[in-house]
N, C-alpha and C positions, 0 to 999 in steps of 0.2 A: 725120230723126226724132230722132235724137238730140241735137242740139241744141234740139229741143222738151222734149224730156224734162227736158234740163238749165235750162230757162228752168224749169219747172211744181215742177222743185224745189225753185230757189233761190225763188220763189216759196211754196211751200208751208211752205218753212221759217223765213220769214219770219214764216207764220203760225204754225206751230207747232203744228198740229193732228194727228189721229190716225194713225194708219195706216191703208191697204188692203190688199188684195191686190196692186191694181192700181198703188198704190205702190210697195210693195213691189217689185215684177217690173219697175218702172221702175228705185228704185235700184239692183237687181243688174246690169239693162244700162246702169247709168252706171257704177259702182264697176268694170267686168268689162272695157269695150269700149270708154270714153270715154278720148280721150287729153286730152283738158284737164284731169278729174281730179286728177290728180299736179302739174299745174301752179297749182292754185286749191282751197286750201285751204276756201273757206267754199263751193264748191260740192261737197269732197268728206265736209264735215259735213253738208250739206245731205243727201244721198245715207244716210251713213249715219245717220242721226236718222232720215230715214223708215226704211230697215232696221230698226232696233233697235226703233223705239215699233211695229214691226209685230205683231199679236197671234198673226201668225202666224210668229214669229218661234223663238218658244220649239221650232217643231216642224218646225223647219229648223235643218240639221247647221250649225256654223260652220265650213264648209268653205271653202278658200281652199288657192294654193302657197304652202310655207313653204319656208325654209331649214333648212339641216340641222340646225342648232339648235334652231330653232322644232320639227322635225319630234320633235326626244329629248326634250326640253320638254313637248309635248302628248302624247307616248305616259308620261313619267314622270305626268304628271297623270292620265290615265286610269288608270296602274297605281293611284294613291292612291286612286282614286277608288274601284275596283271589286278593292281589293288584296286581301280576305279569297276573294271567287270566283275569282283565279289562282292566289292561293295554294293554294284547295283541288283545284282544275283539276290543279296541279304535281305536289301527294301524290297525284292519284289516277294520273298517268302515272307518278311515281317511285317512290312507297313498294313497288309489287309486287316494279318489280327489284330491289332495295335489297333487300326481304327474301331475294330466293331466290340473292342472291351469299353473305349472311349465311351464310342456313342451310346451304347447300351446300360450307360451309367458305372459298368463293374468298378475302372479306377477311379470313380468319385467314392464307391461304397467302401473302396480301399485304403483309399488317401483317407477317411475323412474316418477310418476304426482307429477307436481306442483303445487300450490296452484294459484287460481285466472284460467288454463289455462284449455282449451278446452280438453275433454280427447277423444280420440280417440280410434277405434280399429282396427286400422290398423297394430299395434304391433301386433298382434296376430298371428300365427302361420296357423290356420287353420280359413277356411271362417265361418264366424257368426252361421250360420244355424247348421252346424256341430259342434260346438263348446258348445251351446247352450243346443244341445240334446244329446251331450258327459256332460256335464256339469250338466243335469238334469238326467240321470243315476245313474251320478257319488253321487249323492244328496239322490237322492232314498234307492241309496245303503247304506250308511253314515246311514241313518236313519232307514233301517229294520235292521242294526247291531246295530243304538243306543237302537231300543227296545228290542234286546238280552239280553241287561242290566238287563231288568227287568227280565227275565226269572231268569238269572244268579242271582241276586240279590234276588228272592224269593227263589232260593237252596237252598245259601248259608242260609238264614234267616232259611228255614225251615229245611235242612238236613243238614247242616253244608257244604257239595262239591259241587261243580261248575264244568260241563261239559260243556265246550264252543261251544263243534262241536252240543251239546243237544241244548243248547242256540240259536244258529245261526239256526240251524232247524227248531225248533220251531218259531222264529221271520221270516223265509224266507215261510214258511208251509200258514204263516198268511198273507202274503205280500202285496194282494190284498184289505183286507178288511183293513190293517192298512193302506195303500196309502189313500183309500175311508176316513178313519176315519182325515188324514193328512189333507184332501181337505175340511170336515165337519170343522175339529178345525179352520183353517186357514181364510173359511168365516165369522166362529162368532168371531175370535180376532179382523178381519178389522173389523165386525159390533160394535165391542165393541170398539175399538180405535175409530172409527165415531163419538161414543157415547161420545167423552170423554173418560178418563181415568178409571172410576170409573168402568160402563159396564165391560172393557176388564177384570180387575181384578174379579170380578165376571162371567165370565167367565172361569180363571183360576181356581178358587174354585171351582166350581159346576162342572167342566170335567175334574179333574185333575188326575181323576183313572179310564180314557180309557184306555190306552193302556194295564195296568194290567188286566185290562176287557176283552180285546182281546185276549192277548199269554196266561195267564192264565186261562180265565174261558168258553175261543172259544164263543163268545159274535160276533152277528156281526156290521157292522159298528153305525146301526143307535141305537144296540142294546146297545152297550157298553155308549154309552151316558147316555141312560136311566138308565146304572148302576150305573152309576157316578152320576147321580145327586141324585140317591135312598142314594147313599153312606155318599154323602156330604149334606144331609140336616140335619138342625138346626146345622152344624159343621162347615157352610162355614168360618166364621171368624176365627176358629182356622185352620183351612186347608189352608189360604191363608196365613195367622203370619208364619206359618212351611216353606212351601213352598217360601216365601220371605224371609226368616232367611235362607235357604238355598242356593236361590241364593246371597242373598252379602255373604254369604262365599265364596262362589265359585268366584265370580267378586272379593274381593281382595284377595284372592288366586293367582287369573289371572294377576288381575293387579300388581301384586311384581313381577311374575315372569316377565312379560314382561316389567317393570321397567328395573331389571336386566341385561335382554337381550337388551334393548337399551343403556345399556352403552357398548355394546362391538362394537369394532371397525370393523364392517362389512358391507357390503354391504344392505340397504334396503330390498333386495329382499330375500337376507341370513337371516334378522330379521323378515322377514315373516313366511319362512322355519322354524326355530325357534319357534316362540311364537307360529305353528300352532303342532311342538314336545311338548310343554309344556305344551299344552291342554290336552294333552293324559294322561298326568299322575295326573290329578285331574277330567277331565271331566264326568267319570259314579257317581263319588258322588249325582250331584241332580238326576237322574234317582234313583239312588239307595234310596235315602233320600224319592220318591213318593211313591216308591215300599213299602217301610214299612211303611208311612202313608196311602196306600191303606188298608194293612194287619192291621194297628190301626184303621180304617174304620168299617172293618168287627167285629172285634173281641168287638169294643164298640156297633152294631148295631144287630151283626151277633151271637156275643158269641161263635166267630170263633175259641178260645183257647180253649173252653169245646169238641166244633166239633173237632177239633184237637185229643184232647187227648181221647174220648172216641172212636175214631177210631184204636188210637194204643191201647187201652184196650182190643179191641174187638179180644176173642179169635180165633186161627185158627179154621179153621173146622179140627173133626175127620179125620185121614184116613178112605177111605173107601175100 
């Protein structure tokens, strides 16, 4: 069959005519499973020319495996793309805590420690206990809006728009079972930092596509692990290069901004206030950068791209 295909191609392209469907779903099984492909250039224009002139093309994700660079590339590109809805995503998980460290005295008691001296909290506004469980709220919350990210970030990948109120629904719907999966992660990073350094990093590899486990595939806590590690096997070393290429971006990212922000002439506690506004405007990059190494997971393991597109193939039913 597939060297039928590949003859109706190079012929087709020849001609240079429209798309189908029916083309279309041929070039994806030439471009996906043909190995002459890679070897013959004017059969892998052929291929993709019908792809691209397909009309059905615009309503198919450009999914494909990338490298890790390709991978922070198209997650940087979606953040440009849909940067004002992360941004607002980010204030609505940070600003709450932000305020109630403010109010509650902590970054006065922060800004205002010296080095060598006993810190105390007696600065604090509100007694311990309260403070604590104001503070562990406030935490919670931060973090079923950071995994909105991921919702928001497989949209945008997969449909191109970004419904934030969908976002936040979907990550608040799941609340429970991401808490449980927060409290699962959290044991085996201590057990892996125990372990040494090495542990925790393998760790990071082999769980690194819980959460897209949960808000996307309703996985529950102890289940989404087991997808994670289904996902990242025989991948763990290039899952952890991605994901550690990720973050030092984002750490000197971080770190210029608030370089920056300590050269101006302000108060400690206003440089707090600060550097915690200029997290917002970079911080869903690594969320977003998992999100699509999840989807490069599937699609290398899953043939999550063919799934994709033979779904929007799939004709409507008759009226009846």
């Amino acid at each position: 069959m597939a060297a039928a295909v590949e003859a109706k191609l190079v012929r087709e392209a020849d001609a240079g005519g429209g798309g189908s469907a029916a083309c279309l779903a041929d070039a994806i099984v030439v471009l996906h499973h043909s190995p002459r492909v890679s070897q013959d250039p004017a059969l892998l224009s052929a291929a993709q020319r019908r792809f691209d002139q397909s009309p059905l093309r615009m309503s198919t994700p450009a999914l494909r495996a990338r490298t890790a660079f390709e991978i922070i590339d198209a997650a940087i590109q979606l953040f440009r793309q849909h940067y004002a809805t992360f941004v607002m995503l980010g204030a609505v998980g940070g600003v709450p805590l932000w305020i109630l460290l403010w109010t509650s005295g902590f970054l006065n008691m922060v800004g205002s420690f010296q080095p060598g001296a006993t810190p105390t909290l007696a600065a604090l506004n509100l007694n311990f206990v309260t403070f604590f469980l104001l503070f562990l709220g406030g935490y919670i919350w931060s973090y079923l809006v950071n995994c909105a990210f991921v919702v928001a970030a497989s949209d945008a990948y997969l449909v191109g728009t970004v419904d934030s109120v969908r976002a936040l629904r979907i990550a608040f719907a799941h609340g429970l079972t991401l808490i449980l999966a927060l409290v699962l992660w959290s044991v085996a990073t201590v057990i892996g930092a125990c372990l040494l350094f090495f542990p925790m990093f393998y760790v990071l590899a082999r769980y690194f596509g819980v959460l897209p486990a949960i808000v996307l595939e309703g996985k529950g806590p102890v289940e989404s692990f087991h997808r994670s590690r289904d996902l990242s096997k025989d991948y763990k070393w290039r899952i952890l290069g991605t994901v550690v290429l990720a973050f030092l971006m984002f750490a000197i990212v971080i770190g210029t901004l608030q370089a920056l922000v300590g050269l101006l002439p302000v108060p400690q506690t206003a440089r707090l206030l600060l550097n915690a506004v200029a997290q917002l405007f970079v911080q869903p990059i690594v969320t977003i950068v998992l999100t699509l190494l999840y989807y490069d997971q599937r699609i290398r393991k899953e043939g999550f791209d063919l799934e994709l597109l033979a779904q929007n193939l799939t004709p409507a039913p008759a009226p009846g």
